[in-house]
N, C-alpha and C positions, 0 to 999 in steps of 0.2 A: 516219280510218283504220278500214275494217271488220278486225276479228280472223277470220280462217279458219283458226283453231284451237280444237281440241277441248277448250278452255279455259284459259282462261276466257274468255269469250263474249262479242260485241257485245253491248250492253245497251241498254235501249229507254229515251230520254231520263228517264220517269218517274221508271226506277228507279235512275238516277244522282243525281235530285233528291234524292230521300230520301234518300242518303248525304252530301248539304250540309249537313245540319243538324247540331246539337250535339245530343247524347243523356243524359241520367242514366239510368244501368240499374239505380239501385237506386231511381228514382222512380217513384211508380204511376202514373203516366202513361204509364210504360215496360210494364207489365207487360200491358196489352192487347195493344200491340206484337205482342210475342212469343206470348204468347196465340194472337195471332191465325195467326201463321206454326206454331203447333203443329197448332192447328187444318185450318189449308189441305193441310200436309204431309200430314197423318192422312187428309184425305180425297182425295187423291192417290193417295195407298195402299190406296186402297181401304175409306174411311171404316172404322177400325180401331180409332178410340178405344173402349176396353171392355178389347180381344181385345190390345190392344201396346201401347207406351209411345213416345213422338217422343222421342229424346235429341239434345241439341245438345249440340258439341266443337268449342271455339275450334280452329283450323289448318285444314288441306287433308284431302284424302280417306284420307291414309295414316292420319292421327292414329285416325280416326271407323275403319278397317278392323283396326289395333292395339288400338283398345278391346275390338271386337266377338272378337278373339278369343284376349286376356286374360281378357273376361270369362265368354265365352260356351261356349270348348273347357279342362276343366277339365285341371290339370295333368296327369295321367296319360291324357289325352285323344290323341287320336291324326288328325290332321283330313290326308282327301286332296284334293290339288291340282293339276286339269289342267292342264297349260301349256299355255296357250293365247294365251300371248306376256309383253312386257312386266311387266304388270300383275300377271298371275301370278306370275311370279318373283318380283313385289317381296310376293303375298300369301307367297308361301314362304318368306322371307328373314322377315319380319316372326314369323310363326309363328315358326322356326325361332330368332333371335334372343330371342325369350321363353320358350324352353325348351320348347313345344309338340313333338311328334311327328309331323315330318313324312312323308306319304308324297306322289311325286310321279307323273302319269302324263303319260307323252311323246303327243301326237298330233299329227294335219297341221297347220297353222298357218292354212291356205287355204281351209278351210269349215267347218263349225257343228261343233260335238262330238258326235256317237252315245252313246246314253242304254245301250245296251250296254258300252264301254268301261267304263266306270264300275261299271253292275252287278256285271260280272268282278271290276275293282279289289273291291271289296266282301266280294263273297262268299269272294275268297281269302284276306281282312283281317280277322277279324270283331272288332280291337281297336281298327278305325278309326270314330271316335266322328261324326265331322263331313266336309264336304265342302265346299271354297272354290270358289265359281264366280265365275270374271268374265264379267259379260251380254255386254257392249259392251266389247270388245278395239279399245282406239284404238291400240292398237302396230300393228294389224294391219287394223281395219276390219272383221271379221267379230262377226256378233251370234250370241253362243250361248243354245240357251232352256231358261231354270228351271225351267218346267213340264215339260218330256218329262223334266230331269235329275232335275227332283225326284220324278217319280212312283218312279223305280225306285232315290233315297234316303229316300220314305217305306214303298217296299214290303220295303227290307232294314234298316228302322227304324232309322236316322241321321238326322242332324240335315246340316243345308245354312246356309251365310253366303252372302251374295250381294253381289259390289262390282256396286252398281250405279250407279257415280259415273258415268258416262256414258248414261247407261240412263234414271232417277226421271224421269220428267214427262215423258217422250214413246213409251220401250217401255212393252209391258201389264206391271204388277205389280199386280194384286187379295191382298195379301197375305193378306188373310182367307180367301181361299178356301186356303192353301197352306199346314197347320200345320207340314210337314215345315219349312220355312224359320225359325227362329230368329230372323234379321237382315237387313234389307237396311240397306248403308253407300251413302250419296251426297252430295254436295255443295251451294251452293249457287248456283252458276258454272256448271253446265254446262248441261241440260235444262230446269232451271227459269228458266234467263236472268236469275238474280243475279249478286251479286259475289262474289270469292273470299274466304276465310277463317274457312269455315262448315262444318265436316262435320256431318251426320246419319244416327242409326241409330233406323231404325223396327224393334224389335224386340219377341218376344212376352213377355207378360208371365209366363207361367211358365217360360220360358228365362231371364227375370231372376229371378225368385225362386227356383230353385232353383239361381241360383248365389250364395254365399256372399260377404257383403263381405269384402273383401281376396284374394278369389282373383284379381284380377288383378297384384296386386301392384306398384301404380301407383296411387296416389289419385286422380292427374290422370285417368286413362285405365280408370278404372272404372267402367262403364256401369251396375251394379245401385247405386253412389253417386250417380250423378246422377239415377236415379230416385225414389233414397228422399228425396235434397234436394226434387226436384220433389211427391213426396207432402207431404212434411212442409211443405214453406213457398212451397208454392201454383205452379202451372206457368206461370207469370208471369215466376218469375225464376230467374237460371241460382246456380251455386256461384259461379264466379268469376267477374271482370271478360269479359264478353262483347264481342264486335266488336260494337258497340251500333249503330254505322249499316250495318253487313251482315245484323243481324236486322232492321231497318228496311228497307234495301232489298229485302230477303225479302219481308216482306209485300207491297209493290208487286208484285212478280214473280210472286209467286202470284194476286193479283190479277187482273193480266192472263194469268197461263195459264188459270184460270175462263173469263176472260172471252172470250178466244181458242174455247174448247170443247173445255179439257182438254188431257189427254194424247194422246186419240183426232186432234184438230186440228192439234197440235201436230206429233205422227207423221208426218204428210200433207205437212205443211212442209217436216218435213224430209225427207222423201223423195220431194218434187218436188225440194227442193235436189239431194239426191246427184243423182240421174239427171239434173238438165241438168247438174251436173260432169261425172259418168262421160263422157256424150256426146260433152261439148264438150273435152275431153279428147283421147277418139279422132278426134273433127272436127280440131283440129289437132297429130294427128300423133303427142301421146304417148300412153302405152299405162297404163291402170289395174292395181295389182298383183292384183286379185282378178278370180275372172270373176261373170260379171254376175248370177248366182243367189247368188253367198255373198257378194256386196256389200252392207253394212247400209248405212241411215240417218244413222250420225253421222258417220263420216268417209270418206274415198278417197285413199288410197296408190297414186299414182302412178310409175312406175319410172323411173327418171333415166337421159336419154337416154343413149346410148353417143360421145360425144363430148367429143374432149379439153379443147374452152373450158369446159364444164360447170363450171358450179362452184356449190355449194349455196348460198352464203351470198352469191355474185353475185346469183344467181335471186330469194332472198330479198331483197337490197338491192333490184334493178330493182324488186319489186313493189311495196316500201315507198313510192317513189316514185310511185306508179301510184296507190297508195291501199289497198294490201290488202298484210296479214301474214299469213306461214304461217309452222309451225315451220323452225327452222335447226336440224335434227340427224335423222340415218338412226337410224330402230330396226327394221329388217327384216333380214332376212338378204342380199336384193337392194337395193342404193339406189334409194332412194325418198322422195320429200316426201310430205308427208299435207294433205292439207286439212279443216279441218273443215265441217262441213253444218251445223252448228247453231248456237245463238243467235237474235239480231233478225235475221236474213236469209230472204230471199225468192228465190226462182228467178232474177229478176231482175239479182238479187247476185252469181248464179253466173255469170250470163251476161258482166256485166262483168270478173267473173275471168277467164273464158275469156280475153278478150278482153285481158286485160292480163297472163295469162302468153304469149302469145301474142305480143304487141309487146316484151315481157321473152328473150324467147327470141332476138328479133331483135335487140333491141339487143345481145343476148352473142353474136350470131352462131353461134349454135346450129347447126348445119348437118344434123345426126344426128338425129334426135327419137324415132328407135325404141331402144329400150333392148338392153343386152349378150347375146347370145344366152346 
């Protein structure tokens, strides 16, 4: 069964292996391990060790984006947050549930975000300390970019978070070149083609030292604690019990992203994937929710035909049969399934997709395939 979702991600035999094993994470055996996957991350980011700190947090991406900004936006802190779908909302709700000071700005959903919008928001604000961005909107499929956002939140001297759980190891992030940036949050399931239940925050080191232990108010969830752990008793080993064969499978994964040629390679991949989606898509008959300029990389939102046999969770069953999983849940405002582009897939991949929502469509007797005017 290949996964065509936006994770967690088919994974490449390797680095299912390495999750067969049994692990002690308090053994020195263990502590290269990890070591090593600090190592690989850091130089992902843009070989950063000096200049930031790799922090690891047992769970998913929400955990690793709740830390960053517990720790990072200080309580009388004020951080604004594009919607830019989904993901944002849940960075809003997250802020907002910890007592943070939310501000929100409304934009179109259906292409990159304007480094103006923002500016505005700012200069009307000057109490807003931080700015949330999501790179890579899988609610929606469009990639929005840190660098135009961040030039004009380093020129009104704020600080920027970055979910870049769908983004690390195939969009550019040179962190180093990018002081305005404090954090980027990602995982280790999506881009890097791990397994789930790994968040990381590559962030700088004077945004962690100039926030104080206990300002996040969370032991668990405090990013300048897991730093001082990792100063004091070597970056080997974590505070608590770690997912000991998902930092093991990490290292595999990083491995062969090296070994692949990076993020740059990696990028390529997957953006042959979308574009034989997108095509194969319109080849038969259905329609992609985005047009073909603000279509990213990692996934394609397709609109659900206008047809009363339709039914999402059919489509989804046909295909499981067939050999391929997509998500079973609308997050647009139009229905729409999403497919993902990344993981261990090749073009090739996409092509069999085509081909079996295709005989999928058939077998439901799909008869419509263009979507609701």
């Amino acid at each position: 069964m290949l996964l065509l979702i936006p994770g967690p991600v088919t994974t490449r035999p390797e680095v299912r292996a390495a999750a067969a094993l049994d692990y002690a994470p308090w053994d020195q055996d263990f502590r290269p391990i990890y070591a090593a996957v600090r190592m690989g991350v850091a130089a992902v980011a843009g070989n950063v060790l000096g200049s930031h700190a790799v922090l690891p947090l047992q769970g998913a991406g929400h955990f690793g984006m709740e830390a960053a900004l517990r720790t990072l936006v200080p309580p009388d802190g004020r951080i604004l947050i594009p919607l830019t779908g989904s993901y944002a909302e849940r960075m809003a709700r997250l802020a907002r549930e910890i007592g943070r000071s939310v501000v929100t700005l409304a934009i179109p959903l259906d292409v990159p975000l304007a480094p103006e919008p923002v500016a505005g928001a700012l200069a009307r604000d000057p109490a807003i300390t931080h700015v949330g961005l999501v790179y890579s909107e899988t609610s929606t499929g469009v990639v929005h970019d840190p660098v135009a956002i961040g030039a004009v939140v380093r020129t009104a001297g704020r600080r920027i978070i970055v979910d870049a759980v769908s983004a690390f190891g195939a969009l550019p992030l040179d962190l180093g070149r990018h002081p305005e940036i404090d954090a980027a949050v990602f995982t280790a399931n999506k881009c890097l083609e791990g397994l789930p239940g790994l968040s990381i925050t590559v962030a700088r080191l004077d945004a962690l030292t100039n926030a104080a232990l206990g300002r996040a108010g969370s032991w668990s969830f405090d990013l300048r604690d897991i730093y001082e752990a990792g100063e004091r008793d070597g970056w080997g080993s974590f505070r608590f019990t770690p997912p000991a064969q998902i930092v093991a499978a990490l290292r595999v994964a990083l491995e062969l992203h090296a070994a692949e040629g990076g993020a740059p390679a990696r990028l390529a991949r997957y953006r042959a994937n979308a574009a034989t989606l997108y095509d194969g898509m319109r080849a038969i008959g259905l329609t992609p929710c985005l047009g073909r300029d603000a279509q990213g990389p990692i996934v394609v939102n397709v609109l659900a035909p206008d047809d009363g046999r339709w039914s999402l969770q059919g489509f989804v069953d046909s295909l499981k049969t067939r050999g391929y999983l997509i998500s079973n849940f609308y997050n647009t405002s139009r229905p729409s399934f999403r497919v993902g582009c990344i993981g261990a897939l090749t073009p090739n991949d996409m092509r069999g997709f085509v081909a079996a929502a295709d005989a999928a469509l058939r077998a439901l007797d799909i008869r419509k395939r263009a979507p609701a005017d």
